[in-house]
C-alpha positions as CSV (number, residue, x, y, z in Angstrom):
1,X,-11.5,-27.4,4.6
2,X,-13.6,-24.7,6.1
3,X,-11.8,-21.5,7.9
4,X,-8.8,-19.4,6.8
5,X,-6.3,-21.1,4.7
6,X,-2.7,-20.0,4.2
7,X,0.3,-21.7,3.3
8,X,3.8,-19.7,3.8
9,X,6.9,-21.0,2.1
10,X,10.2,-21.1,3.9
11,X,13.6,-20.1,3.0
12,X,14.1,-24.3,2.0
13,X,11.4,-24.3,0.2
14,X,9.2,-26.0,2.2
15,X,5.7,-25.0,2.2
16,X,4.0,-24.6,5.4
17,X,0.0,-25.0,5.3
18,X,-1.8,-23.1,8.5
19,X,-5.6,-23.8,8.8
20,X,-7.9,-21.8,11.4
21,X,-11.4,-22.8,11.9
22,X,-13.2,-24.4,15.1
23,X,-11.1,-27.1,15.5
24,X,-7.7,-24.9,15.9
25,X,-10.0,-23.8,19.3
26,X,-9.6,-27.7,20.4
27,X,-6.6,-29.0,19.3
28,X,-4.9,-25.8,21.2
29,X,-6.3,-27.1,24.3
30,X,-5.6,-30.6,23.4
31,X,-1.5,-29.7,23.6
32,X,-1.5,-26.5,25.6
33,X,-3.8,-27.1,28.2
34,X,-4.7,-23.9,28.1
35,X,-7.6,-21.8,26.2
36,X,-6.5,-20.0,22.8
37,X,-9.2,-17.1,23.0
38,X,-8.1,-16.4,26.6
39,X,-4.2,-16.5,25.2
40,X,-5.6,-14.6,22.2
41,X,-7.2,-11.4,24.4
42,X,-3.7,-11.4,27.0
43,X,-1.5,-11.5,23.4
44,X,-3.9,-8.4,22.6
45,X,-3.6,-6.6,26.1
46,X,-0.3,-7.2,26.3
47,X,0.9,-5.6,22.8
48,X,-2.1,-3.4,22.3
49,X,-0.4,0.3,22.6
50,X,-1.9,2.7,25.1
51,X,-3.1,5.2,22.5
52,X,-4.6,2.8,20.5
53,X,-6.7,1.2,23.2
54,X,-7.5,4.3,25.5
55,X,-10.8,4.2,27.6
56,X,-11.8,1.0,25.9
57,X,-12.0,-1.8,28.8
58,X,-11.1,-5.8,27.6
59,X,-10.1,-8.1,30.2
60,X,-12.3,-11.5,28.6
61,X,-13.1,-12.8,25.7
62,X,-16.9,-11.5,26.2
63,X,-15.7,-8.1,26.9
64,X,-13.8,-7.8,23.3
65,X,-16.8,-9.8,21.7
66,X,-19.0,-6.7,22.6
67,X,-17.1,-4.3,20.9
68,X,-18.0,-3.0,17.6
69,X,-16.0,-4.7,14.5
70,X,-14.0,-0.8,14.1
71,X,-13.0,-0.7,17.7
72,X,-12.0,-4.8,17.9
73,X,-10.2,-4.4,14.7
74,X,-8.7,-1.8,16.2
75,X,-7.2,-3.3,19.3
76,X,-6.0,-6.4,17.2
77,X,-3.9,-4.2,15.7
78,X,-2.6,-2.4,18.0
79,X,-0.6,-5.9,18.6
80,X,1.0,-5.2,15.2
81,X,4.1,-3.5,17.3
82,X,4.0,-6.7,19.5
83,X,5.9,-7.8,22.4
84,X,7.8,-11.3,21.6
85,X,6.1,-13.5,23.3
86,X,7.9,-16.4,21.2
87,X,5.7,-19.2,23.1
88,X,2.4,-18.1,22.2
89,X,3.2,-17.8,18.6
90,X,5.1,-20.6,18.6
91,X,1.8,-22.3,20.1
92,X,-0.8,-20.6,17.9
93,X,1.5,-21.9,14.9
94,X,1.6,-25.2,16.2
95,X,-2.3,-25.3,16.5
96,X,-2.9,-23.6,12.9
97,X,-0.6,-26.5,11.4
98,X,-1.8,-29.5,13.1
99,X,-5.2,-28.3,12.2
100,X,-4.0,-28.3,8.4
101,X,-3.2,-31.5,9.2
102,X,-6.4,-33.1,11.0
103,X,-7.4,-35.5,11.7
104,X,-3.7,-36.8,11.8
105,X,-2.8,-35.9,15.3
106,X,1.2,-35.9,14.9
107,X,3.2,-35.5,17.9
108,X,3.2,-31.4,19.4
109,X,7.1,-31.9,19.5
110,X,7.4,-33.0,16.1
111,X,5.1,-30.2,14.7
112,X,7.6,-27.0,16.8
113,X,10.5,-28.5,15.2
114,X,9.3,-27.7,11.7
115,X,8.7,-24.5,12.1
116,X,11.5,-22.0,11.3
117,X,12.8,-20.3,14.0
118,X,12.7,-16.8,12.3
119,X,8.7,-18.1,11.8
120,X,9.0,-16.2,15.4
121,X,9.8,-12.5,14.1
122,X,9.2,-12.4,11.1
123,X,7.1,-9.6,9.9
124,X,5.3,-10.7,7.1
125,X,4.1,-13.6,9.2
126,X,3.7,-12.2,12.3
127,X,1.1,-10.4,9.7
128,X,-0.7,-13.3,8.3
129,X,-0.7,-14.4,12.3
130,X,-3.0,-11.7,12.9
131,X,-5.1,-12.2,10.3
132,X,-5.8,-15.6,12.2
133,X,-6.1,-13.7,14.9
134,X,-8.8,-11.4,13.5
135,X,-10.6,-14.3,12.4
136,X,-11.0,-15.9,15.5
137,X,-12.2,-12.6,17.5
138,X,-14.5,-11.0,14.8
139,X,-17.9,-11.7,15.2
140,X,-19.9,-12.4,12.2
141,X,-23.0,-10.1,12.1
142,X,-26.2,-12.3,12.0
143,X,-30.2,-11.1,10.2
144,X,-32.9,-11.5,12.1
């Protein structure tokens, strides 16, 4: 399967495969409804510290596209120190695992119930989270 691969074990045992690659894009609009590089850049904005982000200006997608790789890397991880915002990783989690799973399309409420509540704050995957995240804003240089 193409894309960033990861498979985190919880504390059962259980191990929990994440794929992220295009279709992680439209499966999360398939159960959110909403856009994930939209909920991507506000997850950003809204953790990015102000010293880390100072005069650099990101309110869309295309704006943080622009940026050079230092200064988007940069503001990804600035959300290292993150607000909870326990639905959008929830969400993103959700996406990453159903894509793991395509093209099995299992039921949105079945998928959140697997995943361990302390999935949520955990550190370590909160890391691995934003190496997803990463992937999906970083802009692969292309020769002309």
């Amino acid at each position: 399967m193409y894309g960033l691969v990861k498979t985190l074990k919880a504390d059962d045992g259980r191990e929990i495969k994440l794929v992220g690659n295009a279709m992680t894009f439209i499966l999360y609009k398939s159960y959110f409804g909403r856009d994930l590089l939209s909920d991507i850049v506000a997850f950003a904005k809204a953790n990015a510290t102000t010293e880390a982000i100072k005069g650099i200006n990101v309110k869309t997608a295309e704006d943080i596209n622009a940026l050079d790789r230092e200064t988007r890397e940069r503001v990804i991880n600035a959300a290292g120190e993150y607000k909870f915002d326990s639905e959008f990783v929830i969400n993103f989690l959700a996406a990453l695992i159903a894509t793991a799973r395509y093209p099995e399309k299992p039921d949105i409420v079945s998928i959140i119930t697997e995943i361990p509540p302390y999935f949520i704050t955990d550190g370590e995957i909160i890391a691995e989270l934003t190496e997803f995240l990463s992937l999906f804003i970083s802009q692969k240089k292309r020769v002309p």
